[in-house]
C-alpha positions in Angstrom: 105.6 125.2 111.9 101.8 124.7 112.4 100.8 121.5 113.8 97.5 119.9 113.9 96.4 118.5 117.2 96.4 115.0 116.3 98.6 111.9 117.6 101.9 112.2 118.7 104.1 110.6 116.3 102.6 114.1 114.7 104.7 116.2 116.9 107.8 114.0 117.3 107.7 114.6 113.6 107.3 118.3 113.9 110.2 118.6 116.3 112.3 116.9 114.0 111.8 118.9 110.6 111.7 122.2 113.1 114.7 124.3 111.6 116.9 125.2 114.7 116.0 128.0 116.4 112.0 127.8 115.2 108.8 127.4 116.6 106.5 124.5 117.0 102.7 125.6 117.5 100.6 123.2 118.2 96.7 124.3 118.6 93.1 122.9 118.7 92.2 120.1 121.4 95.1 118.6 122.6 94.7 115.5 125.3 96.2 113.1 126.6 99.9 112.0 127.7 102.8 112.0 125.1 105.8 109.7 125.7 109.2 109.3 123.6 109.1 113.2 123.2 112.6 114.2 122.2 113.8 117.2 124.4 117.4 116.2 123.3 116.2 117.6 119.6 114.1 120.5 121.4 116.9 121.7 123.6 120.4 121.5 121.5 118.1 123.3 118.7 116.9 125.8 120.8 112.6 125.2 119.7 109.7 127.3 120.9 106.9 125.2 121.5 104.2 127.3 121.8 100.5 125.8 122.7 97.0 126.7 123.4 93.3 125.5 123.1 91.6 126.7 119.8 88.9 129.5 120.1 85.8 127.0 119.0 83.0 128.8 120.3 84.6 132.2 119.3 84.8 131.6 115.6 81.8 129.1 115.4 78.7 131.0 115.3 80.5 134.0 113.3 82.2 134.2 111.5 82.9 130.3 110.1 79.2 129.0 110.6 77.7 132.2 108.5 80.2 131.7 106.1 79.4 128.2 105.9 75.7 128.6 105.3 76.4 131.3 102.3 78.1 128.9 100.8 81.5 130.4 101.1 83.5 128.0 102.7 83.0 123.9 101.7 84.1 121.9 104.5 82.9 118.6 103.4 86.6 117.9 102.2 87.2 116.4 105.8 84.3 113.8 106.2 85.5 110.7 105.3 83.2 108.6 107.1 78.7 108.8 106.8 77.1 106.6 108.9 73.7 106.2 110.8 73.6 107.6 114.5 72.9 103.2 115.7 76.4 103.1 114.1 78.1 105.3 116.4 80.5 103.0 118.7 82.2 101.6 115.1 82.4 105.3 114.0 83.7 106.5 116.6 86.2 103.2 116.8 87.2 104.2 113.6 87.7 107.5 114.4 89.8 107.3 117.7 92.1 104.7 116.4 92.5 106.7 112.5 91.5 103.4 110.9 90.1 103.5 107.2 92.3 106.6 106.8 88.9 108.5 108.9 89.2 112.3 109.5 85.8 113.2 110.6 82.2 111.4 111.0 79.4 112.4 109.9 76.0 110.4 111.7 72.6 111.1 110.9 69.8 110.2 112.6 
């Protein structure tokens, strides 16, 4: 199961769907503390957790930002949120507590 680094009521939620005996991965930027994790659920189900930071600068430049540019990947799907740059502390309000259903900000100068 593929989990998004996000908050973690995210990956409570993974452990508990995990089938037993599976694998939990959870990649990208993950930071912070996580409390109520339940090792109960990891351990009698014998889970995998497997972890690691996501390759940014590897796949940036080539292939993803090439493939952007040619117009073969879209990623505008995920900007929820257009402001001006003067608007940056609400954005990034809105952003770090996930209000207004916000996945990514977009400011312009």
């Amino acid at each position: 199961m593929m989990l998004e680094s996000g908050r973690p009521t995210a990956l409570r939620q993974a452990i508990l769907a995990c089938r037993s005996g599976g694998t939990i991965s959870v990649a990208g930027v993950y930071g912070g503390f996580i409390d109520k994790l339940p090792m109960g659920a990891i351990v009698n189900r014998a889970l995998t957790i497997r972890s690691g930071q996501t390759h940014v600068h590897r796949y940036m430049r080539r292939p993803l930002l090439e493939r952007i540019q040619n117009g073969d990947i879209d990623p505008t799907f995920v900007i929820t949120h257009r402001m001006r740059l003067d608007d940056a502390p609400r954005g990034f309000d809105i952003f770090a507590n996930k209000a207004e259903e916000c996945l990514k900000v977009v400011m312009t100068a």
